[in-house]
C-alpha positions as CSV (number, residue, x, y, z in Angstrom):
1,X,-22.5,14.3,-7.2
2,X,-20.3,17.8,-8.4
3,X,-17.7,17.1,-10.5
4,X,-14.4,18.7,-9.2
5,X,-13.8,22.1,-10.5
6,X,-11.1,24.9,-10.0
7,X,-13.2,27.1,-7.9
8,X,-14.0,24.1,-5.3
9,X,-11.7,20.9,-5.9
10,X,-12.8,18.5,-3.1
11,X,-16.7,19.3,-3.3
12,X,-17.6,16.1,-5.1
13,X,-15.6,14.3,-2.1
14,X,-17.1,16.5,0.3
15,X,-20.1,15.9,-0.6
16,X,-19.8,12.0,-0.6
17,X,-18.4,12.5,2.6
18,X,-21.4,14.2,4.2
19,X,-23.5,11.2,3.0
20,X,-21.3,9.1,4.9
21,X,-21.1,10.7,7.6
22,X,-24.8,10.3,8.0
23,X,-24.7,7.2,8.1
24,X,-21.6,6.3,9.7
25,X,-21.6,2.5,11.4
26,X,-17.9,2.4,13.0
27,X,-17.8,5.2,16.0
28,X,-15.6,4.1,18.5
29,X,-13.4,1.4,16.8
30,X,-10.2,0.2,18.6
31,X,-6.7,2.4,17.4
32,X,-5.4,-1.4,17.4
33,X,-5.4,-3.7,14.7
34,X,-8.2,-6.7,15.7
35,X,-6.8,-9.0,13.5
36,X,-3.1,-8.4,14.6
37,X,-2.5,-7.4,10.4
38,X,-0.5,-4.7,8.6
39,X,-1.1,-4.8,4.7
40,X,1.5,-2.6,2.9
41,X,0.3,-2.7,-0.8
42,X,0.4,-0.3,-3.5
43,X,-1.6,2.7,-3.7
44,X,-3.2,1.4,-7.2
45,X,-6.7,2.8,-7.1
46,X,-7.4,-0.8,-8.5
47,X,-6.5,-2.5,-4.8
48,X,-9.6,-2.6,-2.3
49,X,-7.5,-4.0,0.6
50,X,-9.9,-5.1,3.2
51,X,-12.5,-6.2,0.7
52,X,-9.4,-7.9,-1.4
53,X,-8.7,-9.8,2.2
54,X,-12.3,-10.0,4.0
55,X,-11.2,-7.6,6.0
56,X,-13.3,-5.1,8.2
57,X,-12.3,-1.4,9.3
58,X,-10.5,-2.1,12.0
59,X,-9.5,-5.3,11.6
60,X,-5.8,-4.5,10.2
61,X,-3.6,-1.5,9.2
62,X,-3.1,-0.5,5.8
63,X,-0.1,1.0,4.0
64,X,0.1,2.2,0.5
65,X,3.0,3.5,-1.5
66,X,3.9,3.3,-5.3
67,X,4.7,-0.3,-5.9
68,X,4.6,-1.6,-2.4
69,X,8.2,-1.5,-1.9
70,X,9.3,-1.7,2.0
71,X,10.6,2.2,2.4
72,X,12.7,3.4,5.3
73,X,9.1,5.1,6.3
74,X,7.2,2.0,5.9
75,X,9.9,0.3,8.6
76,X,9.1,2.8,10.5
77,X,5.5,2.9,10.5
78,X,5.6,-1.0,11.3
79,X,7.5,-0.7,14.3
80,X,5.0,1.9,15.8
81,X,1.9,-0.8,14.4
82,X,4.1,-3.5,15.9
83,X,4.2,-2.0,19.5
84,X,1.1,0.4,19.9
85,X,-0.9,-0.5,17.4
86,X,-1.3,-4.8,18.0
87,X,0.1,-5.8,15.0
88,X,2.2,-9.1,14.9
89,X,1.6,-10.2,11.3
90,X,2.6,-8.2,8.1
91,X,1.5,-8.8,4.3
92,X,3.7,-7.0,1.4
93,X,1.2,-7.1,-1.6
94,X,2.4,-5.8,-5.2
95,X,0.4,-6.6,-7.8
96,X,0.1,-7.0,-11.7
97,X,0.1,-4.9,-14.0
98,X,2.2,-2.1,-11.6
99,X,3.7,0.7,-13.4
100,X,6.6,0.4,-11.1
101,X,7.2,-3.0,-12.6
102,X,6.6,-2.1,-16.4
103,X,9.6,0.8,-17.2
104,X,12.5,1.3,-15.9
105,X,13.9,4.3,-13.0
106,X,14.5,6.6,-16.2
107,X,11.4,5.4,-18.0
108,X,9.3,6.7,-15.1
109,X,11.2,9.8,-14.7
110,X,11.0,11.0,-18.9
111,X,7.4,9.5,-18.5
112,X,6.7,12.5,-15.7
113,X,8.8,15.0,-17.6
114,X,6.3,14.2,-21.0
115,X,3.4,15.1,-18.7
116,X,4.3,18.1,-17.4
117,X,6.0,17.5,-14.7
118,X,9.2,18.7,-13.1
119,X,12.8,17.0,-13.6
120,X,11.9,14.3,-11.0
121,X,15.9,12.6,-11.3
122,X,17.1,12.8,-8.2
123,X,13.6,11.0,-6.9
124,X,14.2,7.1,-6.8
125,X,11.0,5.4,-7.2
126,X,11.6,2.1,-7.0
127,X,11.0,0.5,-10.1
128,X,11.4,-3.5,-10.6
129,X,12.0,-5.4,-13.8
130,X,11.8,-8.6,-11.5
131,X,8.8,-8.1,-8.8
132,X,9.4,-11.3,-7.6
133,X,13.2,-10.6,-6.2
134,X,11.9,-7.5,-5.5
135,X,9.0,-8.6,-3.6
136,X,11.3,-11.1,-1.5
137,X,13.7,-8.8,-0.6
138,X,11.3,-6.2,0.6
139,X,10.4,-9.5,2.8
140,X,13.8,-10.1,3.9
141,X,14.4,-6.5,4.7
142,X,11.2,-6.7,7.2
143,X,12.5,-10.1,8.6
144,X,16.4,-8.6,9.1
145,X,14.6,-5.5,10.7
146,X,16.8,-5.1,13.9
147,X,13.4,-3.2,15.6
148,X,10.4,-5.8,14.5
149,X,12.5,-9.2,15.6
150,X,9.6,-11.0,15.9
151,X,7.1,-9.9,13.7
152,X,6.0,-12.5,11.1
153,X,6.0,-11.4,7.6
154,X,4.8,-12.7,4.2
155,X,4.8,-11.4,0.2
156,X,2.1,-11.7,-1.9
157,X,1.2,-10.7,-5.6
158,X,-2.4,-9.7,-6.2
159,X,-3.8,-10.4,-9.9
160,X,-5.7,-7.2,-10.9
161,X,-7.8,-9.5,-13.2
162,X,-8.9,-11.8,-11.0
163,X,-9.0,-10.8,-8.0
164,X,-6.4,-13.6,-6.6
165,X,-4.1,-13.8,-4.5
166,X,-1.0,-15.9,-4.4
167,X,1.9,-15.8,-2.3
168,X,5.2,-15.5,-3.0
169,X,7.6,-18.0,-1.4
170,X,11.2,-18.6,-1.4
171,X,12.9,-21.0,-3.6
């Protein structure tokens, strides 16, 4: 397969993508979520979601963001799943080993600076020094949500060593 280059960026993906394409097995899947799931986890290269779940395409809807943190866009992307798109059940998974639970808001943002990057300040993203609170507030926040009143809602930390899952419950 091509490694990406500056002339053509996307032609090792491309490429990959015409051998899938050729082979394709899911035409005409549902736009609905079969198992009645959204998984909101992080967008960790790390996380296989459905395979981390025994999941199928199709059988949930997945949303990714840095940490897995329950963004006004991720509210809002579960009350579309909630009423078009079948979904009744929602997991929040973070997971070890998250950068946006090893360094602080201004960590992140000198870290980005060192590499580069722009001054990213008036960004938040998120960080946690406690994923646990974190994770249950997210959970909260979902469960308080005045437009998903009954949608049924869990968090969950995922051990990138493992493989495991545990959830997280309230004390």
């Amino acid at each position: 397969m091509p490694t990406p280059n500056a002339r053509e960026p996307f032609a090792d993906v491309l490429t990959a993508n015409r051998v899938y394409a050729a082979t394709f097995r899911n035409p005409g899947l549902e736009a609905t979520a079969v198992k009645g799931l959204a998984v909101l986890t992080c967008m960790d290269s790390r996380i296989d979601p459905l395979a981390m779940l025994g999941l199928s395409p199709g059988d949930a809807k997945i949303l990714r963001n840095a940490g897995a943190r329950v963004t006004d866009d991720v509210l809002r992307t579960l009350v579309l799943a909630r009423y078009l798109l079948g979904v009744d059940r929602v997991m929040v998974v973070a997971h070890t080993s998250c950068r946006m639970a090893t360094g602080t808001e201004d960590e992140v943002h000198a870290a980005i600076e060192r590499s580069g990057g722009p001054d990213t300040r008036s960004l938040s993203f998120l960080t946690t020094a406690d994923q646990r609170s974190s994770l249950l507030g997210d959970l909260q926040r979902i469960r308080s949500y005045l437009y998903l009143p009954d949608i049924i809602a869990g968090a969950f930390l995922y051990h990138i060593d493992s493989g495991e899952l545990t959830e997280v419950l309230e004390d």
